[in-house]
Each structure stands twice: as structure tokens, then as C-alpha cells.
C-alpha positions as CSV (number, residue, x, y, z in Angstrom):
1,X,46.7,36.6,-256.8
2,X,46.7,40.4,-257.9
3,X,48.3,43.1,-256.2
4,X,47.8,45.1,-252.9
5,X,45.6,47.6,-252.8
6,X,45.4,50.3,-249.9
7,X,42.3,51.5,-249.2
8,X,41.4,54.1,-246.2
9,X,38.8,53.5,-243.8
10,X,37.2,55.1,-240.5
11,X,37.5,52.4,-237.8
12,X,37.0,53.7,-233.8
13,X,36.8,57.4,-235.1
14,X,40.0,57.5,-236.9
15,X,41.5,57.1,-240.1
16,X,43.1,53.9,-240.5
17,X,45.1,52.6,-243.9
18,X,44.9,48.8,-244.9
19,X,46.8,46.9,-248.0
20,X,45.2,43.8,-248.9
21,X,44.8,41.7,-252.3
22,X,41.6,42.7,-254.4
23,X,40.2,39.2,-253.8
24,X,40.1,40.0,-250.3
25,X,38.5,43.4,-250.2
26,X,36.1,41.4,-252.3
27,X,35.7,39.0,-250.0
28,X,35.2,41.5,-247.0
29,X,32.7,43.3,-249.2
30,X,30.4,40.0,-249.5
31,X,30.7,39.3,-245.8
32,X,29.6,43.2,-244.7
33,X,26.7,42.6,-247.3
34,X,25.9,38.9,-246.0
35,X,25.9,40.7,-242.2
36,X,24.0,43.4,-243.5
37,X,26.6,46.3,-242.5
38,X,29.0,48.6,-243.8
39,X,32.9,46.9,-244.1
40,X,34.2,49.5,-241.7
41,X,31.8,47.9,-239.1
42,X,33.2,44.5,-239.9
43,X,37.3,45.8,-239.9
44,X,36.6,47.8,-237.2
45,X,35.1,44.5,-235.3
46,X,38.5,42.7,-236.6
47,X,40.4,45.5,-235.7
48,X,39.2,45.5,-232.1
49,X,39.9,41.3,-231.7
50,X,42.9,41.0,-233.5
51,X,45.3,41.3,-230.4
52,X,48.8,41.7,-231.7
53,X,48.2,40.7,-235.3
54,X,49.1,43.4,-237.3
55,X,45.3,44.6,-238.9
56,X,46.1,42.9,-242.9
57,X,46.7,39.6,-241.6
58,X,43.4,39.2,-239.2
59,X,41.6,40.5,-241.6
60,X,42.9,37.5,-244.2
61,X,42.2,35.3,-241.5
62,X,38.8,36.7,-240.7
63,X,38.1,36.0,-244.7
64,X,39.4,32.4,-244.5
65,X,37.3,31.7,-241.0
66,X,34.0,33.1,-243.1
67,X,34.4,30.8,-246.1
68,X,35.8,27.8,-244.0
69,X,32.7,27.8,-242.5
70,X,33.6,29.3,-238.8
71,X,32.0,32.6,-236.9
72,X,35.5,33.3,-236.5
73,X,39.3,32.8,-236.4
74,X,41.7,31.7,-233.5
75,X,43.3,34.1,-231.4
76,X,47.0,34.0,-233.3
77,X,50.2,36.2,-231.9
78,X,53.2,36.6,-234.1
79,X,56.0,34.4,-233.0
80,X,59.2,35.8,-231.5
């Protein structure tokens, strides 16, 4: 898998920095396009659901739900 790359977005009227793999933005990108809306619609729907996932990791999970076939993932909280 390649690198991160951080890209910038404007999710809930601020500013917002995310580091994921290139496959992933690519995958993101497909699933905005598939839904028919821009990708900071979709992280900013992700962002709002994630709970106390840090933002990367829902959004690799929101990825993996698509392709796996589900509308989206479980709930998951980081353990202690």
C-alpha cells in the first residue's frame, strides 16, 4: 500500500485535515461519484457518525463497509 497522503477538506463549516492511503482517497472518490455528491458530503456524513473513532479510521471502515457490500459500518470505540 502507498503512503499517506493529507488532504484538507471543509466538513460542518470548518477546515478539517485527514491522512489516508491513495487507494483510499480513491476509493472515497468512487463512492461520492457512485452517491452522486461531492467527498466532503460523504466525510462530513462519516465524520458526523463516527463517535469516538478518530476521523482516518471511520473513514477506512466506511471504504471497507461500501465494497463489502453494507450501507455502512458498525458503531466501533477504541478500546481502553
Amino acid at each position: 500500500m502507498s503512503g499517506l497522503r493529507k488532504r484538507s477538506l471543509a466538513i460542518a463549516g470548518h477546515r478539517t485535515s485527514v491522512s489516508l492511503e491513495e487507494p483510499f482517497w480513491d476509493a472515497l472518490k468512487e463512492i461520492a461519484a457512485a452517491e452522486k455528491r461531492p467527498i466532503a458530503s460523504l466525510v462530513g456524513e462519516v465524520d458526523s457518525g463516527r463517535g469516538e473513532l478518530n476521523l482516518s479510521s471511520a473513514l477506512r471502515l466506511r471504504v471497507l463497509a461500501h465494497y463489502r457490500g453494507r450501507p455502512e459500518p458498525a458503531k466501533v470505540t477504541p478500546a481502553d
